[in-house]
MILO-664519 format. One record per atom (N, C-alpha, C): residue number from 1; x, y, z; residue in one letter. Coordinates in steps of 0.1 Angstrom, whole numbers, plus 5000, padded with zeros to 4 digits. Atoms other than C-alpha are relative to their C-alpha. Layout:
# MILO-664519
NODE | NUM | X | Y | Z | A
...
END
This chain:
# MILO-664519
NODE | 1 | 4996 | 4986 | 4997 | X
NODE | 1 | 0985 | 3486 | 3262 | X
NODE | 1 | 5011 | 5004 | 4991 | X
NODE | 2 | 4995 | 4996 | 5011 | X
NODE | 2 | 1000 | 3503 | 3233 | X
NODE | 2 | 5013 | 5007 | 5008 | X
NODE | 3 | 4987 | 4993 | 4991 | X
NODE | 3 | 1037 | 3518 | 3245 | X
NODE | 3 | 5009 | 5003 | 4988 | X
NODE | 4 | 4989 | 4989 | 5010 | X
NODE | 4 | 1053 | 3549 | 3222 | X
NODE | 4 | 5010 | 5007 | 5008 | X
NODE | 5 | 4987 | 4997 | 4999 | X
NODE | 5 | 1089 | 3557 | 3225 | X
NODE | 5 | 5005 | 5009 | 4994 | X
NODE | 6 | 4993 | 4987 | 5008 | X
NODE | 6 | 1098 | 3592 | 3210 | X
NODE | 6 | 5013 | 5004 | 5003 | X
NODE | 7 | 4986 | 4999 | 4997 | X
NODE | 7 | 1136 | 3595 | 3207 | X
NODE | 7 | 5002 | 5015 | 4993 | X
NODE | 8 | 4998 | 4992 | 5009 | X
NODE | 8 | 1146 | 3632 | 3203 | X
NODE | 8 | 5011 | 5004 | 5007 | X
NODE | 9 | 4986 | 4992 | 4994 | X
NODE | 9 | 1179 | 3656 | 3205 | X
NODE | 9 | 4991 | 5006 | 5015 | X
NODE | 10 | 5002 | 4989 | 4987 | X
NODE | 10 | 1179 | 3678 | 3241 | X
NODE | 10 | 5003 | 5012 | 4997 | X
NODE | 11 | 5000 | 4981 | 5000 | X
NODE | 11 | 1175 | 3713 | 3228 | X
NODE | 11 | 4989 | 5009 | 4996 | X
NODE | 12 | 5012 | 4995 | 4997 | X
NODE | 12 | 1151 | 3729 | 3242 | X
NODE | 12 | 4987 | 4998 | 4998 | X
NODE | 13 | 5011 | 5007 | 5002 | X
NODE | 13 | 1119 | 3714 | 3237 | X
NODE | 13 | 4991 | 4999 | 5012 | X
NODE | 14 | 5008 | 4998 | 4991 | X
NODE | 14 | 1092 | 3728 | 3257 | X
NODE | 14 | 4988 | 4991 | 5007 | X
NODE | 15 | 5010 | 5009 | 4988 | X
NODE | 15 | 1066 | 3713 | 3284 | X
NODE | 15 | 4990 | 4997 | 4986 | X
NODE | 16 | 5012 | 5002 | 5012 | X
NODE | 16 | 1035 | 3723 | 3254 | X
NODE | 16 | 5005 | 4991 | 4988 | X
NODE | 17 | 4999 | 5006 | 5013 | X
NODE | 17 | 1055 | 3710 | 3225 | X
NODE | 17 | 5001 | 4986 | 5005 | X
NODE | 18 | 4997 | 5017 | 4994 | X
NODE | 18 | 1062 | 3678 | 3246 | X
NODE | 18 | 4979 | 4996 | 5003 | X
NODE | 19 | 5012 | 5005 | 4998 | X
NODE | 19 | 1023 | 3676 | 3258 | X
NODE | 19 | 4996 | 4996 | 4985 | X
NODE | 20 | 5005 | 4996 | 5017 | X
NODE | 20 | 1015 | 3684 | 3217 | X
NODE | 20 | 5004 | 4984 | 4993 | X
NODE | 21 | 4996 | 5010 | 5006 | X
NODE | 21 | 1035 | 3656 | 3208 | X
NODE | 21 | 4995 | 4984 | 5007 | X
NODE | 22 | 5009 | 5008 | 4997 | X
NODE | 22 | 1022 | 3630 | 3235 | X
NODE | 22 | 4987 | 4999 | 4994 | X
NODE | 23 | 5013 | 4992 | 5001 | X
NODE | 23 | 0986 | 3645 | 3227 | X
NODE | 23 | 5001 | 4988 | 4985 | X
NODE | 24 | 5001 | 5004 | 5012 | X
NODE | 24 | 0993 | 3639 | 3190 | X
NODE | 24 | 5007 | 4983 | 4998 | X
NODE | 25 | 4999 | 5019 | 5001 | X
NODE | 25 | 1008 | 3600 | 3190 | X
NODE | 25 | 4991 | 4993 | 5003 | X
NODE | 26 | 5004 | 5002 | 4997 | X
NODE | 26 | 0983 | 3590 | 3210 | X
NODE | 26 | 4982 | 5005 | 4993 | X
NODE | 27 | 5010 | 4997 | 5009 | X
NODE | 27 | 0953 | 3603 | 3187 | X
NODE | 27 | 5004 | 4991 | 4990 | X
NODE | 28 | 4996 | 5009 | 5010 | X
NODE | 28 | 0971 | 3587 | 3162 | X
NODE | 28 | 4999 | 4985 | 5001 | X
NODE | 29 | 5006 | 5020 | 4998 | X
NODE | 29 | 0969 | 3548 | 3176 | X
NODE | 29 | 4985 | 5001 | 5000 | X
NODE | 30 | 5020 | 4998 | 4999 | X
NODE | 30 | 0930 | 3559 | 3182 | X
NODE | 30 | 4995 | 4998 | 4985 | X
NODE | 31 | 5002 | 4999 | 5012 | X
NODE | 31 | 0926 | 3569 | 3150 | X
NODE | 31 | 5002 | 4990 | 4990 | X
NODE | 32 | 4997 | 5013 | 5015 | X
NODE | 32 | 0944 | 3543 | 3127 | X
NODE | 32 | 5000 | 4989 | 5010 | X
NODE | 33 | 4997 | 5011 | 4996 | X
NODE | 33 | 0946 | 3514 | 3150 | X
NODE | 33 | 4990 | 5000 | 5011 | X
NODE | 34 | 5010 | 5005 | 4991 | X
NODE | 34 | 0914 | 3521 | 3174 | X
NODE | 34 | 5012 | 4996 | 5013 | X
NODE | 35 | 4994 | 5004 | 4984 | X
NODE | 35 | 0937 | 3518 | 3206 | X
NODE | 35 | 4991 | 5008 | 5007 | X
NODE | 36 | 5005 | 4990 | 4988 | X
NODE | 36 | 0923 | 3532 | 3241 | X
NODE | 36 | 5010 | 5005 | 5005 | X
NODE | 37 | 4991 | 4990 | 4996 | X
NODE | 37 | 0938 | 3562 | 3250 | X
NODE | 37 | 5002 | 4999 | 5013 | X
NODE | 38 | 5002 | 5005 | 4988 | X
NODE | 38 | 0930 | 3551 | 3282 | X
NODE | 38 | 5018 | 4996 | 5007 | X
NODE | 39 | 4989 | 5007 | 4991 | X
NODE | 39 | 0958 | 3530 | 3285 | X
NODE | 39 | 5010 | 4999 | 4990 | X
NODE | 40 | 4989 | 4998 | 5006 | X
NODE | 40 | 0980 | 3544 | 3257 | X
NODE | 40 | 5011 | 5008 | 5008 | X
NODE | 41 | 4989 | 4995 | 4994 | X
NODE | 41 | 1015 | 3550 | 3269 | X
NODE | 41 | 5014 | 5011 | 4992 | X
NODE | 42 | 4990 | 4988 | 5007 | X
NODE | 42 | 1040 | 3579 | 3258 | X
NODE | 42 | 5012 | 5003 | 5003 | X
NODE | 43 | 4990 | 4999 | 4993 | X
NODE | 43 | 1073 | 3582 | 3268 | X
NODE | 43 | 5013 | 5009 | 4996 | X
NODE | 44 | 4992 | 4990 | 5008 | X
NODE | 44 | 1095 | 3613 | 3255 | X
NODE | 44 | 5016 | 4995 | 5004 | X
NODE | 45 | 4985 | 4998 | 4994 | X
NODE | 45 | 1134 | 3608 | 3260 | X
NODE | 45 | 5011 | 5007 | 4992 | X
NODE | 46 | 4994 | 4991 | 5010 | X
NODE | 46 | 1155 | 3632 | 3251 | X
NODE | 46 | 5015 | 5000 | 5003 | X
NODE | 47 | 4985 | 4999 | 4999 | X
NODE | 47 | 1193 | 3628 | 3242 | X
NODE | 47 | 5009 | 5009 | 4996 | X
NODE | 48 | 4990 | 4990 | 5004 | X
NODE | 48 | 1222 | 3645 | 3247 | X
NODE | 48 | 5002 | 5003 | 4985 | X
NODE | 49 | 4992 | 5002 | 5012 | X
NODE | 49 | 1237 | 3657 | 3209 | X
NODE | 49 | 5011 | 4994 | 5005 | X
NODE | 50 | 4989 | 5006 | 5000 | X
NODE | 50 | 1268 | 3644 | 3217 | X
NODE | 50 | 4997 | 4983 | 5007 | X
NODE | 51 | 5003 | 5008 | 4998 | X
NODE | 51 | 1251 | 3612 | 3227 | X
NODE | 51 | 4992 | 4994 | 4988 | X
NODE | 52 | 5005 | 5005 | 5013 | X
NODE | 52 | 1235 | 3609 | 3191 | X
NODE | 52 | 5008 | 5002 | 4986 | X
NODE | 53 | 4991 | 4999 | 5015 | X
NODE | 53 | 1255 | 3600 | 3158 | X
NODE | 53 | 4991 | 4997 | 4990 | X
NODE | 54 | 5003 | 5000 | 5016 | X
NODE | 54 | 1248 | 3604 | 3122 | X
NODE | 54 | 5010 | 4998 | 4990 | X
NODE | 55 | 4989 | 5000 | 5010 | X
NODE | 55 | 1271 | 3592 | 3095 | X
NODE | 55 | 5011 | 4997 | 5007 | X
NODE | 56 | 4986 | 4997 | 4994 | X
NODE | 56 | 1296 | 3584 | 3122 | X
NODE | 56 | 5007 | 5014 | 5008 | X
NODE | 57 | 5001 | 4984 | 4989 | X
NODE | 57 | 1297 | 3620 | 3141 | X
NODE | 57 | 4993 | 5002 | 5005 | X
NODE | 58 | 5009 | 4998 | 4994 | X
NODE | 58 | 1278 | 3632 | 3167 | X
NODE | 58 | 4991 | 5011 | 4997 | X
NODE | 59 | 5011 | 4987 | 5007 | X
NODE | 59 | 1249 | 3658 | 3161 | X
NODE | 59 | 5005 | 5010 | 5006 | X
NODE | 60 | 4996 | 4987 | 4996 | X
NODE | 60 | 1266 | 3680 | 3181 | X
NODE | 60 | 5013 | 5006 | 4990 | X
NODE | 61 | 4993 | 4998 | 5011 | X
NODE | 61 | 1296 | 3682 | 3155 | X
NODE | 61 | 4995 | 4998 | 4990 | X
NODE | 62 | 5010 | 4999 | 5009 | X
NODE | 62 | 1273 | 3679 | 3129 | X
NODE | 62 | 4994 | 5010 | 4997 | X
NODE | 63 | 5007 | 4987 | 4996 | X
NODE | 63 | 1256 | 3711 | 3142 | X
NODE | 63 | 5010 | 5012 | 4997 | X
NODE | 64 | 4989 | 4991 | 5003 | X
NODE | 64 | 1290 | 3731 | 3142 | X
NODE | 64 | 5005 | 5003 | 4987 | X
NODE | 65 | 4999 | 5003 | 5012 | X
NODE | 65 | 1296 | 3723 | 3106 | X
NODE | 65 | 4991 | 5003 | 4994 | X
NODE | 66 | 5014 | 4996 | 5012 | X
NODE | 66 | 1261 | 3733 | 3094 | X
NODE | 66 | 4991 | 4989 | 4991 | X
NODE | 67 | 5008 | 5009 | 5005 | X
NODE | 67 | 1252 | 3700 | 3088 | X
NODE | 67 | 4987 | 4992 | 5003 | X
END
């Protein structure tokens, strides 16, 4: 039973683009690795910015700076 873990920021990220993105990983194992969709697993989680760093800052100060 194949089990994908999509780690994204929390802003704004709709119901469709989240189905789109399930939808599409899971064609993807089909496709290159013949898994069954059957019993491929998807699991979106989406983090706070200020719960995600880059470079040592968080994306939310990251964001404010234009970076």
């Amino acid at each position: 039973m194949p089990y994908i873990n999509i780690k994204i920021t929390k802003e704004g990220v709709t119901t469709e683009q989240k189905a789109r993105l399930i939808k599409g990983a899971t064609d993807l194992l089909v496709d290159v690795l013949g898994k069954n969709p059957a019993t491929t697993v998807v699991v979106i989680d989406e983090v706070e910015t200020d719960n995600w760093g880059i470079a040592g800052e968080t994306v939310t100060v990251r964001r404010q700076v234009g970076q």
